[in-house]
SEFIZA-3560 file (N, C-alpha, C; in Angstrom, 3 decimals):
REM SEFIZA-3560
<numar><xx>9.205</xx><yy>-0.563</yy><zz>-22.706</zz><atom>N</atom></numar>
<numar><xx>7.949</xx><yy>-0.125</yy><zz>-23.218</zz><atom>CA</atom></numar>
<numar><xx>6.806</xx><yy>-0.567</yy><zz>-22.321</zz><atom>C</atom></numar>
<numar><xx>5.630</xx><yy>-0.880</yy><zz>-23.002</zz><atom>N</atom></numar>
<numar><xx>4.618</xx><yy>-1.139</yy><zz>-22.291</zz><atom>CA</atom></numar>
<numar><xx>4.442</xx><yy>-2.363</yy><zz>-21.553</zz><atom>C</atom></numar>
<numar><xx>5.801</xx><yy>-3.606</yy><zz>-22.064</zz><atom>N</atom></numar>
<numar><xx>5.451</xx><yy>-4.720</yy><zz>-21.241</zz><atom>CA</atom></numar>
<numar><xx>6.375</xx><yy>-5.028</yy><zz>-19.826</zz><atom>C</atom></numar>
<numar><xx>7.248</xx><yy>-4.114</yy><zz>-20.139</zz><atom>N</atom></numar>
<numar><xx>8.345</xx><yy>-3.754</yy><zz>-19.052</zz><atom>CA</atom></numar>
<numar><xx>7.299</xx><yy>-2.812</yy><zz>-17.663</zz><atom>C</atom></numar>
<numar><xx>6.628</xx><yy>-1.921</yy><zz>-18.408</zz><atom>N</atom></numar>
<numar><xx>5.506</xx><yy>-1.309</yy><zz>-16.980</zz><atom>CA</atom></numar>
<numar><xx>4.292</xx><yy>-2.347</yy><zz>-16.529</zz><atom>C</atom></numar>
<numar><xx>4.030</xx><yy>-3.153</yy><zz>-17.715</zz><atom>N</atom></numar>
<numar><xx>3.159</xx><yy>-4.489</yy><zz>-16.932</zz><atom>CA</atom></numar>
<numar><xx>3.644</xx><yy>-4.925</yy><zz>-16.195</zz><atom>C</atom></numar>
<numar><xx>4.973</xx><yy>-5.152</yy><zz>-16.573</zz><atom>N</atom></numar>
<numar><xx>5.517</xx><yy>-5.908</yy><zz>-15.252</zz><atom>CA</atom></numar>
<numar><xx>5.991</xx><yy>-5.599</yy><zz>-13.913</zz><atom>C</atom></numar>
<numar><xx>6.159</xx><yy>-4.566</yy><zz>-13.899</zz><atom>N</atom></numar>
<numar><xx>6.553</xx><yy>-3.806</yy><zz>-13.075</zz><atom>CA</atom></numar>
<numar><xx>5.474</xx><yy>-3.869</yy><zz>-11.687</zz><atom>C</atom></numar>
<numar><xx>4.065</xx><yy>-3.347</yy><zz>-12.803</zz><atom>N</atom></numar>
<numar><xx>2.484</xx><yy>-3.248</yy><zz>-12.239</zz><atom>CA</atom></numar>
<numar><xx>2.327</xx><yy>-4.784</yy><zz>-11.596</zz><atom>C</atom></numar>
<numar><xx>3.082</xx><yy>-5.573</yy><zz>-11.603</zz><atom>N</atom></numar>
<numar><xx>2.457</xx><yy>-6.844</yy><zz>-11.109</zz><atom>CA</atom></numar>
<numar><xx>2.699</xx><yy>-7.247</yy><zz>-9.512</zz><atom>C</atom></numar>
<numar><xx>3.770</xx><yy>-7.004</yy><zz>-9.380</zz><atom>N</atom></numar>
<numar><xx>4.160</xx><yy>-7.334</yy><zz>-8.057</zz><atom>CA</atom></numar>
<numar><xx>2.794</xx><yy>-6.585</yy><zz>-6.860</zz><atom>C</atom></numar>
<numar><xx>3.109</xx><yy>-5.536</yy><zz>-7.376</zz><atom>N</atom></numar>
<numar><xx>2.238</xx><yy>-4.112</yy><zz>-6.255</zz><atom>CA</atom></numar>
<numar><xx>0.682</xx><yy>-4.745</yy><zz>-6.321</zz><atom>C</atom></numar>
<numar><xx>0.238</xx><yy>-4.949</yy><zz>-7.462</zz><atom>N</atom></numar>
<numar><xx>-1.424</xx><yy>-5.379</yy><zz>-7.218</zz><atom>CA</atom></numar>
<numar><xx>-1.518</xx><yy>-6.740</yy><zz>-6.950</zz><atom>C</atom></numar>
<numar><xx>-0.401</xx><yy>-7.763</yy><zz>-6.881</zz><atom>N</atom></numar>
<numar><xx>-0.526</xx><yy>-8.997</yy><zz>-6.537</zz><atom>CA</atom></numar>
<numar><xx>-0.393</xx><yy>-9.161</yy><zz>-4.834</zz><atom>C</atom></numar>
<numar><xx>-0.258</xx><yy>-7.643</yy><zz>-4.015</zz><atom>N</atom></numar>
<numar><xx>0.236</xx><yy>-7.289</yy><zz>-2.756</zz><atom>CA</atom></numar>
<numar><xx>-1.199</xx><yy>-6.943</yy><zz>-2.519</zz><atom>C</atom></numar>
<numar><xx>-1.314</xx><yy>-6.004</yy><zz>-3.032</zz><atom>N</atom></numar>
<numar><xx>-3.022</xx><yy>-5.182</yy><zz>-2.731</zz><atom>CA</atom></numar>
<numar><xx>-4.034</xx><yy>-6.604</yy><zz>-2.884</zz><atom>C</atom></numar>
<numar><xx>-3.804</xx><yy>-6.940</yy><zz>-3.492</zz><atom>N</atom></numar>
<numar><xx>-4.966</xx><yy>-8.336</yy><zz>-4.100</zz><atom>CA</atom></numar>
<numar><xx>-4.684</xx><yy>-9.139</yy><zz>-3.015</zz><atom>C</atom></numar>
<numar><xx>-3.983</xx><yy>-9.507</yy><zz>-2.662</zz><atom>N</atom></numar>
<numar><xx>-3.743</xx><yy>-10.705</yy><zz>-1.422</zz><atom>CA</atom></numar>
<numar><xx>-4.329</xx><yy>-10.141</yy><zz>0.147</zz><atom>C</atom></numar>
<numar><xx>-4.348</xx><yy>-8.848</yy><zz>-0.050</zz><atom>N</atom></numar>
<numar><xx>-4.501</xx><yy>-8.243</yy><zz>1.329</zz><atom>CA</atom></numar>
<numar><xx>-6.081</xx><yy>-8.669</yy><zz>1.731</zz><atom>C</atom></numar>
<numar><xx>-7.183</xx><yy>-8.824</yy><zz>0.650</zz><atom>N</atom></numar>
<numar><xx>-8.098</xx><yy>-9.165</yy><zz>0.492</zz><atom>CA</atom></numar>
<numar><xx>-9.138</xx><yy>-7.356</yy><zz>0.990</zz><atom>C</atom></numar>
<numar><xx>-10.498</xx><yy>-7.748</yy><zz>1.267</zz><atom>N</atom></numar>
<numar><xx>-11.296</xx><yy>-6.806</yy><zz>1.901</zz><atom>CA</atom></numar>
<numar><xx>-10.957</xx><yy>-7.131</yy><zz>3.638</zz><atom>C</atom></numar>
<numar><xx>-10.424</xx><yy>-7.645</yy><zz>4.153</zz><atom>N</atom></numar>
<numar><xx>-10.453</xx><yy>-7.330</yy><zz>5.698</zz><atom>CA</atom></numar>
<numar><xx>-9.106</xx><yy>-6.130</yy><zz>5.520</zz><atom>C</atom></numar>
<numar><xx>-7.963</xx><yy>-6.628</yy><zz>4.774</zz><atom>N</atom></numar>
<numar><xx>-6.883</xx><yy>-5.612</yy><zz>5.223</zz><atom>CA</atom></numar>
<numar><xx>-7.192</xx><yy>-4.060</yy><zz>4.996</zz><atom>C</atom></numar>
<numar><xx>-8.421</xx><yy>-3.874</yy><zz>3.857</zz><atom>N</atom></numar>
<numar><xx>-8.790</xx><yy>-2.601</yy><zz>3.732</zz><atom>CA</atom></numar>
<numar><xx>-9.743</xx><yy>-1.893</yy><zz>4.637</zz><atom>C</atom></numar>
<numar><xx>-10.002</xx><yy>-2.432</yy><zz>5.618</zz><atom>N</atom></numar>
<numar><xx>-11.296</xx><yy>-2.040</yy><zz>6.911</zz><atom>CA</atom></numar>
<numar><xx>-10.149</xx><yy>-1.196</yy><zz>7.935</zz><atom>C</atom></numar>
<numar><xx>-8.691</xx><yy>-1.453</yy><zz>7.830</zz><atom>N</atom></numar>
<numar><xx>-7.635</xx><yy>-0.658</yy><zz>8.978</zz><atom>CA</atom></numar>
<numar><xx>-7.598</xx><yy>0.642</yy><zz>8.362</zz><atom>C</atom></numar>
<numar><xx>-8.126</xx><yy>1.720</yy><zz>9.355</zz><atom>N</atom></numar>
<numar><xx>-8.125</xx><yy>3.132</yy><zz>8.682</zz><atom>CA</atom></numar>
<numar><xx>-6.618</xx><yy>3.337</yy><zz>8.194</zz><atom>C</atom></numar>
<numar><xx>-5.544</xx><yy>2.840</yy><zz>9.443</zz><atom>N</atom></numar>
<numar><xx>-4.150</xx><yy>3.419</yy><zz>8.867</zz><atom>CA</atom></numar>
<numar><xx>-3.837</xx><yy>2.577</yy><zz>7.528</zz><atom>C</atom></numar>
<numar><xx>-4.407</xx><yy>1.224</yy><zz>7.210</zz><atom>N</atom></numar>
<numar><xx>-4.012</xx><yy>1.032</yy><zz>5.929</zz><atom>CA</atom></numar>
<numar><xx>-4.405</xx><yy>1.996</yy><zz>4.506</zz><atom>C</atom></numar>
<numar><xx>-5.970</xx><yy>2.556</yy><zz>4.799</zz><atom>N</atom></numar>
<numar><xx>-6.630</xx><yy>2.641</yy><zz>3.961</zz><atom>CA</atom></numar>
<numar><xx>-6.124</xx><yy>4.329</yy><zz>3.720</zz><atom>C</atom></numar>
<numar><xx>-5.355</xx><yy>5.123</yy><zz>4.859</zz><atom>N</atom></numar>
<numar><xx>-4.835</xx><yy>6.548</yy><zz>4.966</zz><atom>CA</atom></numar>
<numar><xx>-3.412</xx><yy>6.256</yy><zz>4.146</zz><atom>C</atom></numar>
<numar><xx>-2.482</xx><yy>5.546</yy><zz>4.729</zz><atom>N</atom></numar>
<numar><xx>-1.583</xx><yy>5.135</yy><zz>4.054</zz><atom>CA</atom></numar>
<numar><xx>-1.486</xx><yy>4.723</yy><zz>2.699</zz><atom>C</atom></numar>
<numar><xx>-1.883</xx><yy>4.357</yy><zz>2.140</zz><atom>N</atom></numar>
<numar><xx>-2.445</xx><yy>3.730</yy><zz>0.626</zz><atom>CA</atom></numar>
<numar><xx>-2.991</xx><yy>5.078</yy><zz>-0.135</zz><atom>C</atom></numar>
<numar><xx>-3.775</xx><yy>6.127</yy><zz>1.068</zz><atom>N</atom></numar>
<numar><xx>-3.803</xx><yy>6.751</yy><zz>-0.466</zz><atom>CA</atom></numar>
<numar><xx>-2.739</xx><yy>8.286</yy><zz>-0.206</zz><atom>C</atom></numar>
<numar><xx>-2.346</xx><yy>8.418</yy><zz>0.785</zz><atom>N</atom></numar>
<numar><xx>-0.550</xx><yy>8.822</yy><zz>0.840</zz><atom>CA</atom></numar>
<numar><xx>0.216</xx><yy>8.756</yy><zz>-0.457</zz><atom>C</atom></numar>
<numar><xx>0.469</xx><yy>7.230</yy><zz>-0.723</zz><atom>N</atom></numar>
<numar><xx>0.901</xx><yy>6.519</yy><zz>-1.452</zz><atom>CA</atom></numar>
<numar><xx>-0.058</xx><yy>7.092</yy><zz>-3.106</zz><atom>C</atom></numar>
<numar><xx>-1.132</xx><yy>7.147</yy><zz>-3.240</zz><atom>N</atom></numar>
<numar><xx>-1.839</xx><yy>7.660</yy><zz>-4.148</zz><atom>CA</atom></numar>
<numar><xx>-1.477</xx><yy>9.439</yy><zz>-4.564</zz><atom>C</atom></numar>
<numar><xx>-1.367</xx><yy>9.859</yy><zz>-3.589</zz><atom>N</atom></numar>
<numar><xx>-1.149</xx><yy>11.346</yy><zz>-3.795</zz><atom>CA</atom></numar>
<numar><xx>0.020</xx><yy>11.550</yy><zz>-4.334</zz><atom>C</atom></numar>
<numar><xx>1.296</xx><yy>10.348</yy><zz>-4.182</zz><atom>N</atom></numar>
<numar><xx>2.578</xx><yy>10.339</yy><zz>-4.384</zz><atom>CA</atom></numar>
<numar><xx>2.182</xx><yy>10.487</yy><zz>-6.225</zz><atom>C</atom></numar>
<numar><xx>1.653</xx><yy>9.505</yy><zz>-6.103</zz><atom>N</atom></numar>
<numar><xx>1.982</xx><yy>8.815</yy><zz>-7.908</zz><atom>CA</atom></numar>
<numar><xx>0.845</xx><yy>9.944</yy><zz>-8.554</zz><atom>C</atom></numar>
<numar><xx>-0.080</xx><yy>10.635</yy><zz>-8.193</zz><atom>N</atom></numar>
<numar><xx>-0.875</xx><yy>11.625</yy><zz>-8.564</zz><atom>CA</atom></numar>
<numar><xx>-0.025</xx><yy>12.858</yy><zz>-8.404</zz><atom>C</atom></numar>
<numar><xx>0.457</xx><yy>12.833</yy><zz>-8.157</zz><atom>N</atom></numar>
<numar><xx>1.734</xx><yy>14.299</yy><zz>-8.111</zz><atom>CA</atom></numar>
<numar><xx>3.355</xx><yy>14.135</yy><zz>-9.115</zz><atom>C</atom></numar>
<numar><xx>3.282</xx><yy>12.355</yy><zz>-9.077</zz><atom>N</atom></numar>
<numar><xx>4.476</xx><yy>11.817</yy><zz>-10.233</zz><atom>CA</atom></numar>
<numar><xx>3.838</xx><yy>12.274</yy><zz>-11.471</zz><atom>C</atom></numar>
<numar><xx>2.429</xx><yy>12.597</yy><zz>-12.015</zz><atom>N</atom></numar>
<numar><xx>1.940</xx><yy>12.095</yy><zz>-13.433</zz><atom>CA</atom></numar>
<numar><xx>2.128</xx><yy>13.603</yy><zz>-13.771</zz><atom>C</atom></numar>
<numar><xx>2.398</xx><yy>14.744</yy><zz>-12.756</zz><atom>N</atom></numar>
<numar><xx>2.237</xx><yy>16.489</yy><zz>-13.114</zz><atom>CA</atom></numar>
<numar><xx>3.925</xx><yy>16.572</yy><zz>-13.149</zz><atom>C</atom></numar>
<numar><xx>4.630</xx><yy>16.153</yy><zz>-12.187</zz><atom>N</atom></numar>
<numar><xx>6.119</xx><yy>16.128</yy><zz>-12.069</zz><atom>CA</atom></numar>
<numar><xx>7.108</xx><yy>14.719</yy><zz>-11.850</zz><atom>C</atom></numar>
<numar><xx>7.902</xx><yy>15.168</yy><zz>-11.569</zz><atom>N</atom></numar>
<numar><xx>9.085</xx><yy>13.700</yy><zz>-11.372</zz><atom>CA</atom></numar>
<numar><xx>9.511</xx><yy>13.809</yy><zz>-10.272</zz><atom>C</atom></numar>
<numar><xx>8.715</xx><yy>13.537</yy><zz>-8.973</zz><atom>N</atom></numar>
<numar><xx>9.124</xx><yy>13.397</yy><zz>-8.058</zz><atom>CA</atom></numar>
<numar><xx>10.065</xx><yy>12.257</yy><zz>-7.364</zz><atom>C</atom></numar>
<numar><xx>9.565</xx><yy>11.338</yy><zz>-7.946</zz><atom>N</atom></numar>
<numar><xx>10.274</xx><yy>9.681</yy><zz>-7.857</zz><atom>CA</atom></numar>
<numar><xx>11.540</xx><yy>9.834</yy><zz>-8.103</zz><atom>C</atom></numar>
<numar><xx>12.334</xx><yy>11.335</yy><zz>-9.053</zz><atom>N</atom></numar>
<numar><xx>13.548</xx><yy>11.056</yy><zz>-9.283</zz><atom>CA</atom></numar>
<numar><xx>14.568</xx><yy>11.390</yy><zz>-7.636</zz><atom>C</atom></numar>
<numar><xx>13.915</xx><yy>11.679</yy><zz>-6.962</zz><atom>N</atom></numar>
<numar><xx>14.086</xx><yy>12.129</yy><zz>-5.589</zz><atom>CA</atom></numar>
<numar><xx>14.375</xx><yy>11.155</yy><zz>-4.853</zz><atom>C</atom></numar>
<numar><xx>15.476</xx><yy>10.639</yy><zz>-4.073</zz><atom>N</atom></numar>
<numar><xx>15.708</xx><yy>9.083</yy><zz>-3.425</zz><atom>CA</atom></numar>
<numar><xx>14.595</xx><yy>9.120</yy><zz>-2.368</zz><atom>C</atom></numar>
<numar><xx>14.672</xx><yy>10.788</yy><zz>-1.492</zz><atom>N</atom></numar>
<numar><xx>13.426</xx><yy>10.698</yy><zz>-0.424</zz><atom>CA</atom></numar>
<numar><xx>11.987</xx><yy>11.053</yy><zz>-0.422</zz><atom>C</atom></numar>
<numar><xx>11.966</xx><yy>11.115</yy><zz>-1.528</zz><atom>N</atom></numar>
<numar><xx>10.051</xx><yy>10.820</yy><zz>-2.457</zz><atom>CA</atom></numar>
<numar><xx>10.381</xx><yy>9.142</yy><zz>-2.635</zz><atom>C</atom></numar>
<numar><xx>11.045</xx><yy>9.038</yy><zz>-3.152</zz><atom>N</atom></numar>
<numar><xx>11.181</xx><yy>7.234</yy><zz>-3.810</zz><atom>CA</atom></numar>
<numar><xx>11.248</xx><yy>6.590</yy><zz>-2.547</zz><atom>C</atom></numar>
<numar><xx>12.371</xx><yy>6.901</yy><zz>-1.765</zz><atom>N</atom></numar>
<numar><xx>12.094</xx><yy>6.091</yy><zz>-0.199</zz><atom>CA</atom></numar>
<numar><xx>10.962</xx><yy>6.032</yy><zz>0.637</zz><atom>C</atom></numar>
<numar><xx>10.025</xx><yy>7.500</yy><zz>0.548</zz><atom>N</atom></numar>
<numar><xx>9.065</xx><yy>7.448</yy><zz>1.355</zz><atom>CA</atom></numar>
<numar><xx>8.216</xx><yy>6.489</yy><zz>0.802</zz><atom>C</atom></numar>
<numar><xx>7.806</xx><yy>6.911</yy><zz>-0.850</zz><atom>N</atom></numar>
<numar><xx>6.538</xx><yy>6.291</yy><zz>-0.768</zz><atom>CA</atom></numar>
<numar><xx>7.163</xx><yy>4.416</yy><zz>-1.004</zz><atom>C</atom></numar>
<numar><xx>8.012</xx><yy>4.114</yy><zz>-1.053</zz><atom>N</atom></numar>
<numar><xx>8.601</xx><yy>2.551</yy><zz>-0.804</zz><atom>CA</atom></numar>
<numar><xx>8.075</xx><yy>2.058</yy><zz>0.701</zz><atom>C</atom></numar>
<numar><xx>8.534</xx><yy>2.673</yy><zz>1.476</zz><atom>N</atom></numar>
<numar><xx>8.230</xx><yy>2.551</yy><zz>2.815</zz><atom>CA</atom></numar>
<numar><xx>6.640</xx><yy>2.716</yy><zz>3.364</zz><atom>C</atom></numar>
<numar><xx>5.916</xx><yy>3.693</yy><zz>2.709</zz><atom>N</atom></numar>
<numar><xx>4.686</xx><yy>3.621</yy><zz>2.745</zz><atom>CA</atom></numar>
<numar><xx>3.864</xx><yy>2.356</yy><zz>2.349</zz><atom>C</atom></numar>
<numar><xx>4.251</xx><yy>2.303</yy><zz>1.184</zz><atom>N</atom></numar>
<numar><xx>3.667</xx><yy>1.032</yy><zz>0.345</zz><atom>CA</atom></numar>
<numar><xx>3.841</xx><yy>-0.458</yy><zz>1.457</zz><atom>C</atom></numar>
<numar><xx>4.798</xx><yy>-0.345</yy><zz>1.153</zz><atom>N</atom></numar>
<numar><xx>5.609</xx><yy>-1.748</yy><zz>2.385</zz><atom>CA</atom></numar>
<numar><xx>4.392</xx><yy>-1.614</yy><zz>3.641</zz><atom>C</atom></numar>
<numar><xx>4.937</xx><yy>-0.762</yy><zz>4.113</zz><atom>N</atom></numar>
<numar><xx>3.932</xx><yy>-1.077</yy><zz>5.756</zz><atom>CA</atom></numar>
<numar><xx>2.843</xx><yy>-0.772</yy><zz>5.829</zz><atom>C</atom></numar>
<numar><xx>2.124</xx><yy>-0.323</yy><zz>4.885</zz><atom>N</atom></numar>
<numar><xx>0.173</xx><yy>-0.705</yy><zz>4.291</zz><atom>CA</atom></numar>
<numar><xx>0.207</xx><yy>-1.691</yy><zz>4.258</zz><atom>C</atom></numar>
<numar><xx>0.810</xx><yy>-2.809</yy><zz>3.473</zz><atom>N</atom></numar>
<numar><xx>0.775</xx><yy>-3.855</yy><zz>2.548</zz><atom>CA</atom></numar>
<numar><xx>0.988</xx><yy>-4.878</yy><zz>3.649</zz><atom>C</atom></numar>
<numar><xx>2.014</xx><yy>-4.119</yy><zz>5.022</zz><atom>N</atom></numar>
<numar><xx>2.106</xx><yy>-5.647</yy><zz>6.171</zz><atom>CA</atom></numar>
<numar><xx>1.085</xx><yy>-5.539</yy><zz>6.850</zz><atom>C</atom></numar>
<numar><xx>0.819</xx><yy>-3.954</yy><zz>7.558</zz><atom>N</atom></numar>
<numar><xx>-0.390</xx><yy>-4.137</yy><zz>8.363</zz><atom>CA</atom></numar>
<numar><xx>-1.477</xx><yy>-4.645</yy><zz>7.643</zz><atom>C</atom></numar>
<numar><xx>-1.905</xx><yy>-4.493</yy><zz>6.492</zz><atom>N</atom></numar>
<numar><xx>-3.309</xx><yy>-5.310</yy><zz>6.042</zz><atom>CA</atom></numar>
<numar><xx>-2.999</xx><yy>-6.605</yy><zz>5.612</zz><atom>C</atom></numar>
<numar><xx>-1.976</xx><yy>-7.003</yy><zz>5.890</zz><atom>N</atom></numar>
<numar><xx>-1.986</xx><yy>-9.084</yy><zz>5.811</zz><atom>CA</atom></numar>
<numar><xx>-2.122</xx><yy>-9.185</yy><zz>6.923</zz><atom>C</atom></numar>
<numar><xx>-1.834</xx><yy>-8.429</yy><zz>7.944</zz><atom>N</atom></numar>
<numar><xx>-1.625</xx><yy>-8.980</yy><zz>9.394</zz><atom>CA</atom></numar>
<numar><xx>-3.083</xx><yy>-9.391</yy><zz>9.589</zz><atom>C</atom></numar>
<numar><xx>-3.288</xx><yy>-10.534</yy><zz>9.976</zz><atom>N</atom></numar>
<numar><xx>-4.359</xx><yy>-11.515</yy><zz>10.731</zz><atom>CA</atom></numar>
<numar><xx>-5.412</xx><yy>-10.048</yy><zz>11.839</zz><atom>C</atom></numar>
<numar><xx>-6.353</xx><yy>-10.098</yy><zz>12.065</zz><atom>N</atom></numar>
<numar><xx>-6.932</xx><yy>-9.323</yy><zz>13.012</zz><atom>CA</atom></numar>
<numar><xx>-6.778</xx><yy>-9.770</yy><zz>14.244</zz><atom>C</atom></numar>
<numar><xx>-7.198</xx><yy>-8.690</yy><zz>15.027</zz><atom>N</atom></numar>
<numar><xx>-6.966</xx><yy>-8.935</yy><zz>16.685</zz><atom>CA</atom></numar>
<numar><xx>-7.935</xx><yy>-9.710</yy><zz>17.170</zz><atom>C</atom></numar>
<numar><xx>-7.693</xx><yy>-10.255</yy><zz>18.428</zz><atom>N</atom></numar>
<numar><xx>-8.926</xx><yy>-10.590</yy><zz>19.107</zz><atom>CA</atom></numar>
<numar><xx>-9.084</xx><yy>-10.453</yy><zz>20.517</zz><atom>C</atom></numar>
<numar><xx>-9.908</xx><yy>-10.049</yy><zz>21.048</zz><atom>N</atom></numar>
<numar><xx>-9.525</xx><yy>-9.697</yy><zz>22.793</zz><atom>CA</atom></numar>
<numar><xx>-9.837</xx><yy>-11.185</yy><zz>23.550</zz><atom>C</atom></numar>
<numar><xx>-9.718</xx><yy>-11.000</yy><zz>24.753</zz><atom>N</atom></numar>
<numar><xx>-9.877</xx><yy>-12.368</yy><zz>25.365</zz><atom>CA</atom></numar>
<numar><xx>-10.905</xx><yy>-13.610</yy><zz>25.322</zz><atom>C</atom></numar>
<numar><xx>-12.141</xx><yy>-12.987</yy><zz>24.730</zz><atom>N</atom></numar>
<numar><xx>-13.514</xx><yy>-13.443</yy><zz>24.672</zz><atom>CA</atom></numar>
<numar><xx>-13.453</xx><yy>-13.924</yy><zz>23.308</zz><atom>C</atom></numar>
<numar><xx>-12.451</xx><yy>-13.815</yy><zz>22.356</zz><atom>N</atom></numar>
<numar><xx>-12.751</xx><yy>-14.465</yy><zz>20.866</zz><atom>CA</atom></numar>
<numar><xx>-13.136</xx><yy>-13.298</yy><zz>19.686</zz><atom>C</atom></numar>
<numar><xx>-13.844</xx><yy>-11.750</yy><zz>20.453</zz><atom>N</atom></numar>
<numar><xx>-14.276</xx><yy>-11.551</yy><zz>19.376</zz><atom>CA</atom></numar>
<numar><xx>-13.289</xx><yy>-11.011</yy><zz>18.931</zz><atom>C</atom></numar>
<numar><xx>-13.674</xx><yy>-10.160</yy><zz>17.709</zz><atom>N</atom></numar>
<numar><xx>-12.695</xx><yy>-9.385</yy><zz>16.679</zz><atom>CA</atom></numar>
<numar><xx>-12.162</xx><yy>-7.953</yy><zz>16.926</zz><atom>C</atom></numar>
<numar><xx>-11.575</xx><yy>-7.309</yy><zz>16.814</zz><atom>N</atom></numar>
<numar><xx>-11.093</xx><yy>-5.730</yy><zz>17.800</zz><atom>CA</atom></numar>
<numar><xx>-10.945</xx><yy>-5.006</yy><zz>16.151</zz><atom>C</atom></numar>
<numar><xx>-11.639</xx><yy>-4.216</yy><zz>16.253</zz><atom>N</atom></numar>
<numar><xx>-11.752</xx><yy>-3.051</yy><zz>14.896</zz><atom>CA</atom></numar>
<numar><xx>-11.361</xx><yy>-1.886</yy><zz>15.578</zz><atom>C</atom></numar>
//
């Protein structure tokens, strides 16, 4: 029921939440993520998820948003920051 989808909901926003506001400034995070949005906005009209390669993609999507925006930022030789 409803506490089985809380829980579910926890892992994924405890990922997004950690990434903080720098991981959301990487365009490919912020393109990727809503990829990932169009997925679950297209689950709520149909059942796409019952699909291993809808379910794999957007797994894999999710995942490598979620590393590139922990990843630490760049810096070029001089110290500053590379956007």
């Amino acid at each position: 029921g409803w506490v089985g989808f809380a829980l579910l909901l926890i892992p994924p926003i405890k990922l997004l939440r950690a990434m903080g506001r720098e991981g959301w400034r990487d365009p490919f995070v912020r393109w990727t993520l809503f990829g990932c949005g169009l997925i679950l906005v297209y689950a709520a009209m149909d059942f796409p998820l019952q699909n291993p390669a809808v379910l794999a993609l957007f797994a894999v999507l999710f995942a490598t948003a979620v590393k590139v925006g922990l990843l630490p930022p760049e810096e070029d030789s001089e110290g500053t920051r590379i956007s």
